[in-house]
Backbone as CSV, one residue per row, in Angstrom:
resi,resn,N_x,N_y,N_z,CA_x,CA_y,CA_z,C_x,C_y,C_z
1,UNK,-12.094,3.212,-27.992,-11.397,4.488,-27.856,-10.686,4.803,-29.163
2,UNK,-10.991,5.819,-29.722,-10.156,6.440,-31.167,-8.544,6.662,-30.838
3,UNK,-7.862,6.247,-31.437,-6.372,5.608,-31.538,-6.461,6.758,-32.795
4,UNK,-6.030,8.038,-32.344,-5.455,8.907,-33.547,-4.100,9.308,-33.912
5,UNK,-3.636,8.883,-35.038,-1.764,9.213,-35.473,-2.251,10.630,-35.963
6,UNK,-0.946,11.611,-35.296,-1.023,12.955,-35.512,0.196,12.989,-36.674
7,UNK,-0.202,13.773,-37.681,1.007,14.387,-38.882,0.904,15.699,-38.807
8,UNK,-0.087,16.510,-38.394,0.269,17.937,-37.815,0.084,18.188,-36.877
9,UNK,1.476,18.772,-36.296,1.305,19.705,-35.241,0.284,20.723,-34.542
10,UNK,-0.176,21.415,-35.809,-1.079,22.604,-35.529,-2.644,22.303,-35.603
11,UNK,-2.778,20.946,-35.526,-3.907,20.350,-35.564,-4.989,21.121,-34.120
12,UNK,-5.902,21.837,-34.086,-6.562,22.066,-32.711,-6.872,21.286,-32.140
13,UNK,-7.036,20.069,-32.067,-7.242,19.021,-31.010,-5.747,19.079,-29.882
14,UNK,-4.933,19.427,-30.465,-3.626,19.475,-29.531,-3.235,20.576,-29.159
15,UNK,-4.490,21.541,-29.424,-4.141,22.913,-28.376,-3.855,22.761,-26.552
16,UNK,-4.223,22.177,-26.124,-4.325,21.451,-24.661,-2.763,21.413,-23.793
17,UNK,-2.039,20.965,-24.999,-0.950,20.088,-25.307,0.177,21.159,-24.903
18,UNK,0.159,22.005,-25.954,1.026,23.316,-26.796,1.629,24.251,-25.642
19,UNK,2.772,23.962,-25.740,3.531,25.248,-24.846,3.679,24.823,-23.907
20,UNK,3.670,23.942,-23.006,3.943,23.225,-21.843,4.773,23.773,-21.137
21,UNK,6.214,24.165,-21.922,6.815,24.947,-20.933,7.004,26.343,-20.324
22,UNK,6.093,26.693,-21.194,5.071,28.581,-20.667,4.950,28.811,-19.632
23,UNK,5.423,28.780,-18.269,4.926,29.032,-16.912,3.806,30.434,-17.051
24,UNK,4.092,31.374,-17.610,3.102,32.484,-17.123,1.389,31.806,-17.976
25,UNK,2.202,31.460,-19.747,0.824,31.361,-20.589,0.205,30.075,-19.598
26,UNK,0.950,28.961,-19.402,-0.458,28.139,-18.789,-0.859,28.523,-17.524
27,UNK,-0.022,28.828,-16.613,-1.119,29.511,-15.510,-1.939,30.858,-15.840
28,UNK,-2.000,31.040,-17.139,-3.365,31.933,-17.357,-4.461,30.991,-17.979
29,UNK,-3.625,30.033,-19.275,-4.657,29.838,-19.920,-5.306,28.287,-19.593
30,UNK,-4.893,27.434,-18.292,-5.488,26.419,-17.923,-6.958,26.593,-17.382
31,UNK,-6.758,27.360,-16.640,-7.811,27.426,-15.429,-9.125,28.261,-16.528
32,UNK,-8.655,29.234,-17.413,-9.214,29.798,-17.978,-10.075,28.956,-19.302
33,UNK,-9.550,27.949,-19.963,-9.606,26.937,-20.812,-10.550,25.890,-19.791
34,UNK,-10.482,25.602,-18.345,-10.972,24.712,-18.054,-10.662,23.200,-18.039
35,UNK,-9.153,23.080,-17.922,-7.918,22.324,-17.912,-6.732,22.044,-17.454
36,UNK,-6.603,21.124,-17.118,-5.586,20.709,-16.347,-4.923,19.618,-17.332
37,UNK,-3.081,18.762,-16.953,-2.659,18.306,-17.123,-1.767,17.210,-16.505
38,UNK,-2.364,16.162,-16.707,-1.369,15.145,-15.999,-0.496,14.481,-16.637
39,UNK,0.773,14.153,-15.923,1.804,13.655,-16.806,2.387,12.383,-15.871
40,UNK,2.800,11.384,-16.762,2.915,9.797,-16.087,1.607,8.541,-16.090
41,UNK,2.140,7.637,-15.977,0.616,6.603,-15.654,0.077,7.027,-14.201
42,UNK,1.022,6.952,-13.478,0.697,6.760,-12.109,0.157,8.226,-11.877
43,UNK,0.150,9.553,-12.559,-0.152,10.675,-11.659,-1.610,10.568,-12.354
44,UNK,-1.842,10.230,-13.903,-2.971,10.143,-14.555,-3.806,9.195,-13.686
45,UNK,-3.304,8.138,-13.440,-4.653,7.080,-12.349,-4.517,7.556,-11.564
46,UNK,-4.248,8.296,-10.749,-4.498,8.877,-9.465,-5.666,9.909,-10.202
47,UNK,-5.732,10.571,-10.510,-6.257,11.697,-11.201,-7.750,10.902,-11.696
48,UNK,-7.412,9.756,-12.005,-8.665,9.039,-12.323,-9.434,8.411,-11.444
49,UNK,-8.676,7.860,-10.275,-9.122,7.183,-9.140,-10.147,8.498,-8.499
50,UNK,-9.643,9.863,-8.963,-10.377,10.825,-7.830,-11.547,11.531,-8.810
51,UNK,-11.876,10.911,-9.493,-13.023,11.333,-10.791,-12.864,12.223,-11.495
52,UNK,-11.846,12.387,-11.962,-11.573,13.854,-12.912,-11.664,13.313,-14.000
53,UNK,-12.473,13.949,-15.216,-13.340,13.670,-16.293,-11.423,14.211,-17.545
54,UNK,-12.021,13.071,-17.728,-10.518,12.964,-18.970,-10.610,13.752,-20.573
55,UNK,-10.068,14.551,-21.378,-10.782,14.469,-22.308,-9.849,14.261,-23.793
56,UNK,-8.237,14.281,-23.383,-7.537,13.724,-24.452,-6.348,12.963,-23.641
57,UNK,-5.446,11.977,-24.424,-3.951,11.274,-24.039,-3.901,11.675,-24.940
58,UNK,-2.041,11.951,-24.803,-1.292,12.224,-26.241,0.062,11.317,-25.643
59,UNK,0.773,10.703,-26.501,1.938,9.907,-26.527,2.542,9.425,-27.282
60,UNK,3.466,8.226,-27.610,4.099,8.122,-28.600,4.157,7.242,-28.733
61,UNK,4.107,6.231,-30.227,3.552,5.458,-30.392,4.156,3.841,-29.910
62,UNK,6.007,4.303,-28.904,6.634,3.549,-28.420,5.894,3.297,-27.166
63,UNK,5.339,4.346,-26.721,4.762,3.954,-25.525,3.411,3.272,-25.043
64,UNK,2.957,3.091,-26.478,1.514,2.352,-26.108,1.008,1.027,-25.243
65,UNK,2.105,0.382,-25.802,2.399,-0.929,-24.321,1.886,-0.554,-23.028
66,UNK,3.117,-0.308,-22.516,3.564,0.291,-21.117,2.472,0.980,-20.573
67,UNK,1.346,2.108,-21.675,-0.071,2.751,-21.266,-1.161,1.805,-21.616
68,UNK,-0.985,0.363,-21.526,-2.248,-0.528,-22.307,-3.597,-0.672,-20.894
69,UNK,-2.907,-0.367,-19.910,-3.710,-0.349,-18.654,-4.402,0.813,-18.416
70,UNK,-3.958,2.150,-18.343,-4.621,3.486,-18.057,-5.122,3.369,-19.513
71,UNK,-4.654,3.438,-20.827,-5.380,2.712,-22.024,-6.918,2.139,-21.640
72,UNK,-6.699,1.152,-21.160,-8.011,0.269,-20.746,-9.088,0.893,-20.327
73,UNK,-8.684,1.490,-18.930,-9.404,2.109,-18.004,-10.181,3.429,-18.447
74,UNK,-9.616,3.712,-19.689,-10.066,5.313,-19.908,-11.346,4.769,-20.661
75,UNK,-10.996,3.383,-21.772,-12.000,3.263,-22.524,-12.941,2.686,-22.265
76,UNK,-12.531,2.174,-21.181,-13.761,1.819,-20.373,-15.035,2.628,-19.766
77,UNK,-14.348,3.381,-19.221,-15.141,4.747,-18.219,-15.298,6.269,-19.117
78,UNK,-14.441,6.184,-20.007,-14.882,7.778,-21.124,-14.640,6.988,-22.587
79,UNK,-15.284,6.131,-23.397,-14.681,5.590,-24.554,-14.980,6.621,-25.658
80,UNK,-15.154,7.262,-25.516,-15.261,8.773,-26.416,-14.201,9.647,-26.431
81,UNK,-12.800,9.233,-25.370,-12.060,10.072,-25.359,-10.623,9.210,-26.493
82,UNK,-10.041,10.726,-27.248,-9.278,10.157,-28.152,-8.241,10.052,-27.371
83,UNK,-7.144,9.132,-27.679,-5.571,8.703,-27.691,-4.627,9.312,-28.757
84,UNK,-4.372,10.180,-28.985,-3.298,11.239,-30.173,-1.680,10.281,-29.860
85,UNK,-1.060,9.937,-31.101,-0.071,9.124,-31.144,0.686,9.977,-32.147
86,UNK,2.393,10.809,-31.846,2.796,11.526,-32.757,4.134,11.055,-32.252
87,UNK,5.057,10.848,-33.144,6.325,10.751,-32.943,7.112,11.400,-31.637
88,UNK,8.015,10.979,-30.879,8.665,11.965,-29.820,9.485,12.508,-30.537
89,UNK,10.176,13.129,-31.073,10.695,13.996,-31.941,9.787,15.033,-32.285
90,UNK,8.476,14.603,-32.734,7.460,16.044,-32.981,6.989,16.394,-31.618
91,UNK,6.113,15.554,-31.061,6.222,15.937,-29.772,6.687,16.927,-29.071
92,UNK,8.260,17.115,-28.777,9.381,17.796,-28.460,8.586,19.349,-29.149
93,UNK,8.717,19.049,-30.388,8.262,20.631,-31.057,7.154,21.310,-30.413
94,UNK,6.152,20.094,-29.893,4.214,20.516,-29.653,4.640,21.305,-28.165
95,UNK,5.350,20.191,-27.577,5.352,20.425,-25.728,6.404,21.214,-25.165
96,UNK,8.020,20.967,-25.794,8.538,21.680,-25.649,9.901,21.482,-24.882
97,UNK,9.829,20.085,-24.314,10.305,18.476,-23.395,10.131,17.633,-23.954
98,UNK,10.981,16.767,-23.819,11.402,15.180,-24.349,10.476,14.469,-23.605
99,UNK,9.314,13.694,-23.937,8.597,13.161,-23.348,9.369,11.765,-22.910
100,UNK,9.431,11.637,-21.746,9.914,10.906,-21.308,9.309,9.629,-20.118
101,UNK,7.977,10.107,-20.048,7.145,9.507,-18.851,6.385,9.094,-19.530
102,UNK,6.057,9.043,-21.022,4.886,7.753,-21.323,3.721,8.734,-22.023
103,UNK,3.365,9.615,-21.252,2.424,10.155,-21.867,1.986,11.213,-20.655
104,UNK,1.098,12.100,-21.635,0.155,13.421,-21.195,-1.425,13.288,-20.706
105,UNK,-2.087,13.802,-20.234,-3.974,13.454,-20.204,-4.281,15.067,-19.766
106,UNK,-5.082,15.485,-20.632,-5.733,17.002,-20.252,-6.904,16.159,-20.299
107,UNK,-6.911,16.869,-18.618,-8.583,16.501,-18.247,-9.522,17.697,-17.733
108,UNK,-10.089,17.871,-17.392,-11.067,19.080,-17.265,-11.198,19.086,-15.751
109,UNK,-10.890,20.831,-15.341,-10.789,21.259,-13.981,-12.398,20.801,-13.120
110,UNK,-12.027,20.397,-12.104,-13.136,20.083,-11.422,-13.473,21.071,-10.387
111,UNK,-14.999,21.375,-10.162,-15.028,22.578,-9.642,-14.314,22.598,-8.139
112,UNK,-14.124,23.799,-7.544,-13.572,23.510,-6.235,-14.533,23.904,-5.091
113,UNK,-14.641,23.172,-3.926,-15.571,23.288,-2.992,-15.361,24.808,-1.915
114,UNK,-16.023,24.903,-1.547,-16.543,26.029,-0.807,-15.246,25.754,0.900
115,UNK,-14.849,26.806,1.350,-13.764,26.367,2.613,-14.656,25.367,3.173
116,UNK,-15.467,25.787,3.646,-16.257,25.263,4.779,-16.688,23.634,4.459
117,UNK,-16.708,23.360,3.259,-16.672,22.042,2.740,-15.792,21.375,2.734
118,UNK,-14.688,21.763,2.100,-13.412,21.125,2.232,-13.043,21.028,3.624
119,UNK,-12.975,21.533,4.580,-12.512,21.613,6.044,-13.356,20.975,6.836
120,UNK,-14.216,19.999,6.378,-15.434,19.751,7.054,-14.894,18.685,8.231
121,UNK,-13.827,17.826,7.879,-13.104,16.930,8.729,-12.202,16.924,9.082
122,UNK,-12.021,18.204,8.726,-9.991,18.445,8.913,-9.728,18.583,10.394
123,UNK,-8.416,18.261,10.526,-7.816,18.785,12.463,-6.450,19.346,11.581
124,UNK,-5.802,19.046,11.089,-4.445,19.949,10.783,-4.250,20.174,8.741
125,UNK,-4.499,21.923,9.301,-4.379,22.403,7.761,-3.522,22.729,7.421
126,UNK,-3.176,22.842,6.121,-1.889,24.105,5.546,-2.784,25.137,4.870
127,UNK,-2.224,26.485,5.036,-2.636,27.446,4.135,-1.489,27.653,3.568
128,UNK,-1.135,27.786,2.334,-0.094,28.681,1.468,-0.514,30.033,0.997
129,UNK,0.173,31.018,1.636,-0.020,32.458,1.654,0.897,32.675,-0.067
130,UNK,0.367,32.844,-1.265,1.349,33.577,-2.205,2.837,32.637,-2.449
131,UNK,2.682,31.492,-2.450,3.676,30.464,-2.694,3.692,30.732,-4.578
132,UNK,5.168,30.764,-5.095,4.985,31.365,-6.237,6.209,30.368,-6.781
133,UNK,5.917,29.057,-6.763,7.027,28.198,-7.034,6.047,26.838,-7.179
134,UNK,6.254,26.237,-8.293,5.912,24.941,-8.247,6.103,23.515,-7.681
135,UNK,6.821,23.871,-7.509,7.846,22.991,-6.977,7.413,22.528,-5.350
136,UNK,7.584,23.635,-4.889,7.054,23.879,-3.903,5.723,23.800,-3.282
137,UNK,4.626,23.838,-4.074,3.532,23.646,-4.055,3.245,22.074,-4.438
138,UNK,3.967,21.168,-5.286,3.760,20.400,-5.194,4.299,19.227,-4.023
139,UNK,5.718,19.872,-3.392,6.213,18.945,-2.484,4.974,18.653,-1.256
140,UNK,4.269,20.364,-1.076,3.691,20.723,0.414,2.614,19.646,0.292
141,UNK,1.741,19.163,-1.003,0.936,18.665,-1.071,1.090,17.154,-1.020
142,UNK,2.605,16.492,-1.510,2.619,15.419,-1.419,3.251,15.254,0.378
143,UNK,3.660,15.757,1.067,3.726,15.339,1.836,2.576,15.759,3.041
144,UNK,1.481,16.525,2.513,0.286,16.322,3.194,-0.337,14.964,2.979
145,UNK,-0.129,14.031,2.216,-0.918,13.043,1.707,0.034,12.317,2.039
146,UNK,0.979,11.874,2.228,2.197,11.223,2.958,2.335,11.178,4.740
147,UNK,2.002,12.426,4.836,2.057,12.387,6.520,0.846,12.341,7.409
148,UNK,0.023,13.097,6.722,-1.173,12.903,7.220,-2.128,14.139,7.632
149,UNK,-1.616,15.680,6.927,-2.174,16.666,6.558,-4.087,16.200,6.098
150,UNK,-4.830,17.018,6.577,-6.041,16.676,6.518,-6.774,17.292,5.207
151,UNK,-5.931,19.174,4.818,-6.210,19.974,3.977,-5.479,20.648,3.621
152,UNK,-5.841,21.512,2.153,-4.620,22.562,2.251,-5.816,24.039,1.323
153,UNK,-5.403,24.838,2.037,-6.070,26.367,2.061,-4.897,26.978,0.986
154,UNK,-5.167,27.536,-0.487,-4.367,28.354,-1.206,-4.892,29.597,-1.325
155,UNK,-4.047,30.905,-0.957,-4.320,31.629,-1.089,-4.964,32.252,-2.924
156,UNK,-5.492,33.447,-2.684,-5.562,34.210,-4.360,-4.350,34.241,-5.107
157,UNK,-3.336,34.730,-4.368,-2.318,34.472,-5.448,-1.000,33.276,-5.698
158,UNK,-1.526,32.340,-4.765,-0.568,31.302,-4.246,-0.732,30.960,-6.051
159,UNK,0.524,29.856,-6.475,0.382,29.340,-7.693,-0.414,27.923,-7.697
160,UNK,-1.016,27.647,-8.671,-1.947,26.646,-9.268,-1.480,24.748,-8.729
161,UNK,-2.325,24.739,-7.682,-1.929,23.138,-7.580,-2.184,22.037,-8.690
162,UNK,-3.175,22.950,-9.451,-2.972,21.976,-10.690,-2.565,22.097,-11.771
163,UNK,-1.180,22.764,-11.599,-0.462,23.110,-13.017,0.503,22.162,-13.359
164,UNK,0.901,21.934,-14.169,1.185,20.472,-14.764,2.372,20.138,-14.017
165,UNK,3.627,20.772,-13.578,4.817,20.764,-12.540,4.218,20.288,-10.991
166,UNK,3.401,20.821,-11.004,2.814,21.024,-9.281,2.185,19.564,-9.077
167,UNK,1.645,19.401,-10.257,0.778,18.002,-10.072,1.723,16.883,-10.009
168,UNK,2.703,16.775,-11.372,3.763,15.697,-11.312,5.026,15.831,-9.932
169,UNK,5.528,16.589,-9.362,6.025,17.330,-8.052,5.077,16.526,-7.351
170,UNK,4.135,16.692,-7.019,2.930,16.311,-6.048,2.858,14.480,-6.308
171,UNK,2.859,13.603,-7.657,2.734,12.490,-7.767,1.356,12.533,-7.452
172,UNK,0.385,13.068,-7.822,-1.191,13.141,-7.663,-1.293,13.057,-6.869
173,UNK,-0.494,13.380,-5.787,-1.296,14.149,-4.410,-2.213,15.218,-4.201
174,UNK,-2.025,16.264,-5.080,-3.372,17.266,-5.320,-4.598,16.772,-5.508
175,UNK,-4.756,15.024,-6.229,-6.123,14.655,-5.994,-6.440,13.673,-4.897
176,UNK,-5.233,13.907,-3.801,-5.860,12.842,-2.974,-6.015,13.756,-1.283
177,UNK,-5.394,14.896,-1.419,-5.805,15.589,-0.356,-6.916,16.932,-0.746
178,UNK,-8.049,16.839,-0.015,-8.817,18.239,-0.559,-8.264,19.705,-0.451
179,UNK,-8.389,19.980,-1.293,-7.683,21.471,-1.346,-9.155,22.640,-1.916
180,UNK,-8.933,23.850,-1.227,-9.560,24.913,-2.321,-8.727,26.222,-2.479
181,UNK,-9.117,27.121,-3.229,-8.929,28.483,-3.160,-9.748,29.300,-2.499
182,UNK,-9.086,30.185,-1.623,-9.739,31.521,-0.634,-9.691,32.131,-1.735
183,UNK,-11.108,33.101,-1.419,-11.133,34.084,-2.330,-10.550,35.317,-1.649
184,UNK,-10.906,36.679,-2.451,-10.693,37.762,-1.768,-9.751,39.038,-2.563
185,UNK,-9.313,40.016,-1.907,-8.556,40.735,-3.011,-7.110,39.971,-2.681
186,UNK,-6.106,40.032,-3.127,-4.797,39.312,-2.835,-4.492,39.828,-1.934
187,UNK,-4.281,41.048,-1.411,-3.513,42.066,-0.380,-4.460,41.710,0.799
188,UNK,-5.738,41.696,0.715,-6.244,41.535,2.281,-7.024,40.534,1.931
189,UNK,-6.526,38.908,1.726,-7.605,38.054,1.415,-7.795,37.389,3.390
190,UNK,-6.496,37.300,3.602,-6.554,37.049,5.304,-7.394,37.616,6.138
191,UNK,-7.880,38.512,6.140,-8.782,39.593,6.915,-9.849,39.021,7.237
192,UNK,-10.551,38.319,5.758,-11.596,37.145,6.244,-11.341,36.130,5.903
193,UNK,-10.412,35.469,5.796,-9.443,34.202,5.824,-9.458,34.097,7.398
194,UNK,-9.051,34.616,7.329,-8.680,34.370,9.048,-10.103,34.215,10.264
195,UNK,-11.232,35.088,9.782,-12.369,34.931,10.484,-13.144,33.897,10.141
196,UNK,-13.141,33.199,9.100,-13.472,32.097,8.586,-12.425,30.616,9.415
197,UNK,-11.478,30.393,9.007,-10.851,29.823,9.787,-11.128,29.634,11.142
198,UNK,-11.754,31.338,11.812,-12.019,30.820,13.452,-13.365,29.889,14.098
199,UNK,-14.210,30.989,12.872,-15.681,30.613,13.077,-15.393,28.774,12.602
200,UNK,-14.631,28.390,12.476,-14.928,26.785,11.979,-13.962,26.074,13.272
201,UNK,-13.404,26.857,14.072,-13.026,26.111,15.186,-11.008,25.934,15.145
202,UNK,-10.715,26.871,13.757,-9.547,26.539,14.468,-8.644,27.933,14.873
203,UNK,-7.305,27.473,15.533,-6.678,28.123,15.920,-5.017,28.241,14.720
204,UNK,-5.263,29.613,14.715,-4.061,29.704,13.272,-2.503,30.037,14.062
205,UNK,-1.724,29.283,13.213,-0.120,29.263,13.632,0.317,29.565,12.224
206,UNK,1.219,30.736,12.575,1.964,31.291,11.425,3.311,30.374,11.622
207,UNK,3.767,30.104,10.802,5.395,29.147,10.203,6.242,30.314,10.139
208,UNK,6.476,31.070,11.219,7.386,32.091,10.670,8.589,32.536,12.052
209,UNK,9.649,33.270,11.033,10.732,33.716,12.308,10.532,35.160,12.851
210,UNK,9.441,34.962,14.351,9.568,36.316,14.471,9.333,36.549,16.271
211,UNK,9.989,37.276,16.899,11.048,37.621,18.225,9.773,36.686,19.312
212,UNK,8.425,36.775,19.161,7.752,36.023,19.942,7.266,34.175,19.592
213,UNK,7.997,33.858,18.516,7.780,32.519,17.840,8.151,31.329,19.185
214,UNK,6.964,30.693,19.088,7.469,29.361,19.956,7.769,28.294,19.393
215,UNK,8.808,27.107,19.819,8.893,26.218,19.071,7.719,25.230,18.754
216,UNK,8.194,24.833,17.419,6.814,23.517,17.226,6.659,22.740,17.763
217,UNK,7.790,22.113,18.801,7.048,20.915,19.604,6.618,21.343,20.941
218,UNK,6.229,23.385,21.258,5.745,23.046,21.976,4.355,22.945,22.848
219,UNK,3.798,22.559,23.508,2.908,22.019,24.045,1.395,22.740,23.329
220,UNK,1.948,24.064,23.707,0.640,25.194,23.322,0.478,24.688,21.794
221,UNK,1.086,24.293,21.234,0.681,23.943,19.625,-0.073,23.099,19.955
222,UNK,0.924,21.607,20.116,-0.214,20.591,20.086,-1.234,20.046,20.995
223,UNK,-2.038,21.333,21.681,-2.945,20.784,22.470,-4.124,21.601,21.687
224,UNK,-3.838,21.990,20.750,-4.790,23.057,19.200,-5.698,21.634,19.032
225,UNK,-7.374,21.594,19.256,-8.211,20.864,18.839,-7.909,20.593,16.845
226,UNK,-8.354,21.856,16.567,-7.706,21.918,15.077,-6.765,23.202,14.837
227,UNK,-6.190,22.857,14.323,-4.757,24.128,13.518,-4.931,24.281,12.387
228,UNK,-4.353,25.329,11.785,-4.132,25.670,10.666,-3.140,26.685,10.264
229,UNK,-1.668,25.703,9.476,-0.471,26.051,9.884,-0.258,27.226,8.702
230,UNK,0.070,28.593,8.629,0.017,28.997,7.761,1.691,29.126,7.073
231,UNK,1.747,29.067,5.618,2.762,28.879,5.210,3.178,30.194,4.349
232,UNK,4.616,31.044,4.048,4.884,31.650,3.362,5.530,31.546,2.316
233,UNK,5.822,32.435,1.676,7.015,32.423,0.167,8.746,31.996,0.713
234,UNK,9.043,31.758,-0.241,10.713,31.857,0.443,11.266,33.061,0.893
235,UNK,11.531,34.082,-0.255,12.251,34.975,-0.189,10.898,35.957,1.008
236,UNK,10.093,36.413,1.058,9.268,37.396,2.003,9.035,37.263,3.188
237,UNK,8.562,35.402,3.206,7.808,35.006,4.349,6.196,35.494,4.227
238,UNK,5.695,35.679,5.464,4.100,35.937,5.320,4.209,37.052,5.913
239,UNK,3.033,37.618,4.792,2.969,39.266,5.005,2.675,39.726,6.400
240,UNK,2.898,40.942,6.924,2.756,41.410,7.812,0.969,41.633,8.392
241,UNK,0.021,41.684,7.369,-1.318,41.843,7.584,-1.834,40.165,7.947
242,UNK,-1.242,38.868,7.446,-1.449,38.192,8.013,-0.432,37.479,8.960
243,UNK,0.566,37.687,9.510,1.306,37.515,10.671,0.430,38.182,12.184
244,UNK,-0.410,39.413,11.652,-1.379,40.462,12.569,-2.456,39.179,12.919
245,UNK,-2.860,38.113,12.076,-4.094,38.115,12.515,-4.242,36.618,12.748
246,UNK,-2.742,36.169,12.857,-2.520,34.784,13.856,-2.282,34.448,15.123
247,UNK,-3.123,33.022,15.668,-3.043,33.163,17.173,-2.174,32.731,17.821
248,UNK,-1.209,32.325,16.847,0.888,32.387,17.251,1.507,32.452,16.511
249,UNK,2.399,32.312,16.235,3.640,32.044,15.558,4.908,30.761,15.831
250,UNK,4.805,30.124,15.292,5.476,29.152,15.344,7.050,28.419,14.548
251,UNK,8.234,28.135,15.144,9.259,28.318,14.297,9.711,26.731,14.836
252,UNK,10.340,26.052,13.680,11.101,25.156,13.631,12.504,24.814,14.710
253,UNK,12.639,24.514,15.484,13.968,24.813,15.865,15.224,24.061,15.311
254,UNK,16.650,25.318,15.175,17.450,24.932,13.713,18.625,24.816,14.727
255,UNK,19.793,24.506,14.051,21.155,23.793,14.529,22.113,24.505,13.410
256,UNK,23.445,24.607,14.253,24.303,24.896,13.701,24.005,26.440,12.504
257,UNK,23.505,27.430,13.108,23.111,28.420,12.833,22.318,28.507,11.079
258,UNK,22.033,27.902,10.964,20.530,27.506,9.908,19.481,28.089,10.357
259,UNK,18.565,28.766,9.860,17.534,29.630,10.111,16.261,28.941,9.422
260,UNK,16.153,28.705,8.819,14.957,28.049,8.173,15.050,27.017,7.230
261,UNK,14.180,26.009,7.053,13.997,24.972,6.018,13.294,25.774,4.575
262,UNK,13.796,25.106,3.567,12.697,25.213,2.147,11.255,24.704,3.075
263,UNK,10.541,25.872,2.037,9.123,25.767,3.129,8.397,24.304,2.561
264,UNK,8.853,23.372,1.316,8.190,22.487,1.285,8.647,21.260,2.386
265,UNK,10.354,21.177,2.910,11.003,20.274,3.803,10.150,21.204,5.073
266,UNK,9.843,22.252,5.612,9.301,22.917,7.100,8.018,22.687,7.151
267,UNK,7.141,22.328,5.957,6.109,21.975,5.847,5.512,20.251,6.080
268,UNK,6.394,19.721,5.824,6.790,18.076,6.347,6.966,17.804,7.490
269,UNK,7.860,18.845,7.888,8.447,18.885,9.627,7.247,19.201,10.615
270,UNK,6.643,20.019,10.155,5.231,20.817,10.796,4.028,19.520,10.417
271,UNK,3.842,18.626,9.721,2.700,18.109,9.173,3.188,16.786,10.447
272,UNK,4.374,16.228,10.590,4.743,14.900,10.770,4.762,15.440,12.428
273,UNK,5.191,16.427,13.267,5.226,16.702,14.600,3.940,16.436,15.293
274,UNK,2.613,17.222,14.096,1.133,17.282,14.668,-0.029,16.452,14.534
275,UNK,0.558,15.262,13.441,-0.089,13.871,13.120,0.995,12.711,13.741
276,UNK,1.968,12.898,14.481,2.948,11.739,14.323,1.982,10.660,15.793
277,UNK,1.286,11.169,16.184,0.587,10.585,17.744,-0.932,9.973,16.860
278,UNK,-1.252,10.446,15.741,-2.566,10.243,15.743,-2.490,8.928,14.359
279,UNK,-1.021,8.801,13.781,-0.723,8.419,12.627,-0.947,6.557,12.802
C-alpha cells in the first residue's frame, strides 16, 4: 500500500477530503462525485466488513500505529489504495476539524437496491419522511441495528445516510442495516410510496400526534404481520398527503405533559416495543 506524506494541501488527490464541514457543498457534491466518507477505525471496518470499495485514508502521521490493523486489511483486499499522511495542524486547514479519531477513508458509493429488494425480509420498517438533520438520521439507524429494525425507507428529500455526520452518529450502522431511497417528486413521493409498501404486504403506521392516534403498545399495532413505521421532521411532523395515506397513526404515550420524543429517542421506543418479543 503507497504510504504518501502530503506537503500540499491543494494537491487533487485530497479533493475527497476538502471542506468537510460544508453541510450543503457535501450533500451535493458526495453522491454526485460518487463518495462517501468514513471517519474512525471502527466506522471504517464496519464499512469494510459490508464491501464498500475503499479508495483513499488520510491521517496523521501520529496515528499510524493505532491504524496498523484497518492499515493491514486495506492492503490486503485493495493494495492499490493510497494512505495520505499530513500533519494535524494542516489537516485542520484541508477538513476543517481537529482530527481527532485517527483517520478519514473516502470510499465509493455503492449502488442502492431497488425497495422491493431491500424489503425482501423485512417485518418492521422505518421510513424517514424529509428528516433534515444528521444527527438524527444517524441515531434512527443505529438504533435500527441495535434493536432490531429490519429496514429503513428514505424519503427524496430525507438527508443522506451516508454523509460523513450520519455515518459516524450511526457508528456504521448505515452499513449494517439495508437501507434505500424512494424515488419520486418530493411533494408526492408517498402516493406511490405508499402503494408499493402495500403491494409488498405491509401495513403503514404514521409516528404522529393526531386526534385519532392509538397508542404504540396497542394491540392493533402489534398484531401488523409487517409494519412500516413512518417517521417525520421535528419541527413539521409528516406531511398531510402522507398522514392521508396511512393505515393508522400511532403515538407514543407521554407523562407529565411532554408531547413528543426527538424522533431519533421515538424511533428506538417504536423499534424496541415491535421487536422486544421476537428479540
Amino acid at each position: 500500500m503507497p504510504l504518501v506524506s502530503i506537503d500540499r494541501l491543494t494537491d487533487p488527490r485530497l479533493d475527497p477530503f476538502a471542506r468537510l464541514t460544508d453541510v450543503a457543498l457535501r450533500s451535493r457534491i458526495e453522491p454526485e462525485k460518487g463518495v462517501f466518507i468514513a471517519e474512525t477505525v471502527e466506522v471504517i471496518g464496519r464499512a469494510l466488513d459490508a464491501g464498500c470499495v475503499p479508495l483513499s485514508l488520510l491521517t496523521a502521521p501520529e496515528y499510524l500505529g493505532q491504524l496498523e490493523a484497518v492499515i493491514g486489511r486495506i492492503e490486503r483486499e485493495h493494495p492499490d489504495v493510497p494512505v495520505f499522511a499530513a500533519p494535524c495542524s494542516e489537516l485542520r486547514q484541508l477538513t476543517g476539524f481537529e482530527l481527532t479519531r485517527g483517520a478519514l477513508c473516502a470510499f465509493r458509493r455503492p449502488a442502492l437496491e431497488s425497495v422491493e429488494k431491500t424489503l425482501e425480509n423485512a417485518r418492521v420498517v422505518a421510513v424517514l419522511e424529509d428528516i433534515r438533520n444528521h444527527t438524527n438520521v444517524g441515531a434512527i439507524f443505529r438504533s435500527a441495528a441495535a434493536i432490531g429494525a429490519d429496514a429503513v425507507l428514505v424519503s427524496p428529500a430525507c438527508y443522506d445516510p451516508l454523509y460523513r455526520r450520519a455515518v459516524r452518529v450511526s457508528m456504521g450502522a448505515v452499513f449494517q442495516v439495508p437501507w434505500t431511497r424512494m424515488e419520486g417528486d418530493p411533494r408526492t413521493w408517498f402516493v406511490d410510496g405508499s402503494r408499493t409498501l402495500r403491494e409488498l404486504g405491509f401495513t403503514i403506521a404514521a409516528m404522529a400526534l393526531e386526534d385519532d392516534s392509538i397508542p404504540l403498545d396497542d394491540p392493533r399495532v402489534r398484531a401488523q404481520d409487517r409494519i412500516a413505521l413512518v417517521f417525520g421532521t421535528e419541527g413539521y411532523g409528516l406531511s398531510r398527503t402522507t398522514l392521508e395515506r396511512c393505515d393508522m397513526t400511532v403515538r407514543i404515550p407521554m407523562r407529565h405533559g411532554v408531547d413528543s420524543l426527538n424522533v431519533a429517542a421515538s424511533s428506538a421506543v417504536a423499534f424496541w416495543e415491535l421487536v422486544r418479543e421476537t428479540a
